[in-house]
N, C-alpha and C positions, 0 to 999 in steps of 0.2 A: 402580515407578510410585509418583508420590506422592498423597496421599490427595485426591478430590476436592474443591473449596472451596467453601464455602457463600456467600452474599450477609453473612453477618454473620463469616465466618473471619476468620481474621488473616493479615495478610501472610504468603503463602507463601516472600516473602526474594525480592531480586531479581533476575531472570534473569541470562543472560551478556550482556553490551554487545558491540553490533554495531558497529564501527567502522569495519567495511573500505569501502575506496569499490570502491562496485559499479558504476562505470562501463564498467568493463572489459566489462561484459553487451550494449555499444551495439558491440565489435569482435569478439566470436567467443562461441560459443553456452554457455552456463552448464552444468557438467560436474553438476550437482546436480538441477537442475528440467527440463534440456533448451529451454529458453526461447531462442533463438534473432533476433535483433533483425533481422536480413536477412532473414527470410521471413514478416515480420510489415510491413503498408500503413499509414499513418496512416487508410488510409479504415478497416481491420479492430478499429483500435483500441475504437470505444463498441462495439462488440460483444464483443469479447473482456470488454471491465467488463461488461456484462448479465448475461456467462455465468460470469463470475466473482463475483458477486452472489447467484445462483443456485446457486453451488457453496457459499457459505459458510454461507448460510443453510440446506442439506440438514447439514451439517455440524455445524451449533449443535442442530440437532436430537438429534444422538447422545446416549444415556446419558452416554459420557466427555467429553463436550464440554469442562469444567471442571477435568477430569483432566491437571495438568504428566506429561506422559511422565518426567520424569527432573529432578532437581532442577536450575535456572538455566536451564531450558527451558521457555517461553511453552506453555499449554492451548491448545485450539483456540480457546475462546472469548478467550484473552489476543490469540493473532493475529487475529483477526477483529476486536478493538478496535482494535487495530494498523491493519489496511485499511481500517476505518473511516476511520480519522483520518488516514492517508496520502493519502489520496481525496479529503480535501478539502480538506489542503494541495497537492496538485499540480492539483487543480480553482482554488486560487486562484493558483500559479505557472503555470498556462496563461491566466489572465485577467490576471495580472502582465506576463506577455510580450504579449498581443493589448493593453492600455491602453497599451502602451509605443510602440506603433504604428511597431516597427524600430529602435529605441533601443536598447540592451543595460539591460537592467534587471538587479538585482540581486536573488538572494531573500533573504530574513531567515533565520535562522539555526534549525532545529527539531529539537530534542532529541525522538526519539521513546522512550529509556529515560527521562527525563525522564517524559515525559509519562504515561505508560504507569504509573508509581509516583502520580503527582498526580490520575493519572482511575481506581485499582486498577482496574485493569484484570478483576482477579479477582472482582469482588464483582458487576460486574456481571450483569445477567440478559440470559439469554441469546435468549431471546423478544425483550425490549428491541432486545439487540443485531443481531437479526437485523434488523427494520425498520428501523433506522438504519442496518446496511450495507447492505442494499438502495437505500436515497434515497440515500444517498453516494454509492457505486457510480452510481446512475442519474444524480445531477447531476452527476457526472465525465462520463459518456459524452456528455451532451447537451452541453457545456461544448468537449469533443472533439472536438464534431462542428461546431465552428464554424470555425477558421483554411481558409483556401483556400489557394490559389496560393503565393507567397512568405510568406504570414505562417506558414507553416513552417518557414521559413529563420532569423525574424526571434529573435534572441540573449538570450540569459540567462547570468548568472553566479552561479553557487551559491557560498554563506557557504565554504566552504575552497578557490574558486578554480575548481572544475572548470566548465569549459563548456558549453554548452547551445543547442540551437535547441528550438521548439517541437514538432516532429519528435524529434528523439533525447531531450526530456524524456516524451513518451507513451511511447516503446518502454522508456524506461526504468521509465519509471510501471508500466505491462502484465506487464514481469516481475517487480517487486516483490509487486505483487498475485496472479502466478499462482504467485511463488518459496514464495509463503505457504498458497496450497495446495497446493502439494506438502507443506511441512512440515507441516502439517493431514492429508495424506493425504485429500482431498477431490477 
C-alpha cells in the first residue's frame, strides 16, 4: 500500500490510463463489478445515482480513503473525484441529446486522466468531496429523470465514433459509476 496523501503532498505519479471502450458493458454483463445493462430500466437509473451517492460518500469517510491501494491505482477518494466529474459530464451529454431534440448530436471529447492530473485529484478533501458527489450524483439523477417516450431513442455520437441513444448512454453512465464502487470496495 502506498502511503496515504495529504491536501499539501506531492503528486503521488500517475495512475494507469484507462483506455478501453467499455461499451461492450451495454451487450453482456461486466465479469469485474457484475453490472449487467439488461436488467437494469431507464425508469431505475436516478435511483441507482441516489444510491450510488450514498455509497461514496460512506466511503470518503474511511480512514483509508486517501490511501492508493498499489501504485498507478486511483484512492478511493481519487475515484470518487472521478464520479464527480463523470456525472456531470454525462448529466450534460444527456442535456446534449434532449437540445438536439432527435438530431444525432455529437459529444466533445473528455480526457478523464487528463483531468483528474489538472484537478489532483489527490489533494482534495475529502469532506469537500463528498458534498460535491452528492449534488453531481443528485443532478444526474434529476437530469435522468427527464427524457420520456422516444426521446430515449433519440442518438448521440461520442469523440472515437462509438454510438449512442439516450438509453444505452444512462446504462452506460450507471455502470461506470457503480464499476467505481466496486473498485472502492463501497
Amino acid at each position: 500500500m502506498t502511503e496515504p496523501s495529504t491536501a499539501g503532498a506531492a503528486d503521488p505519479g500517475p495512475a494507469t490510463p484507462d483506455d478501453a471502450d467499455w461499451t461492450w458493458v451495454l451487450t453482456r454483463p461486466c465479469p469485474d463489478c457484475g453490472f449487467d445493462a439488461t436488467a437494469l430500466t431507464v425508469g431505475e437509473v436516478p435511483a441507482a445515482l441516489r444510491d450510488a451517492a450514498t455509497r461514496y460518500a460512506v466511503r470518503l469517510a474511511e480512514p483509508d480513503a486517501r490511501t492508493r491501494p498499489s501504485a498507478g491505482i486511483w484512492s478511493p477518494l481519487e475515484y470518487t473525484c472521478h464520479a464527480r466529474d463523470v456525472s456531470d459530464v454525462m448529466r450534460g451529454r444527456l442535456e446534449q441529446i434532449l437540445d438536439g431534440a432527435g438530431e444525432q448530436v455529437q459529444f466533445a471529447n473528455w480526457d478523464q486522466d487528463e483531468t483528474a492530473v489538472q484537478e489532483q485529484y489527490w489533494r482534495a478533501d475529502p469532506t469537500t468531496v463528498q458534498r460535491e458527489v452528492t449534488a453531481a450524483l443528485e443532478a444526474a439523477a434529476t437530469t435522468y429523470s427527464r427524457p420520456v417516450g422516444d426521446q430515449w431513442e433519440w442518438p448521440a455520437l461520442r469523440s472515437n465514433g462509438s454510438r449512442f441513444t439516450a438509453r444505452t448512454l444512462a446504462l452506460y453512465f450507471v455502470h461506470d459509476i457503480r464499476h467505481h464502487l466496486w473498485d472502492v470496495n463501497a
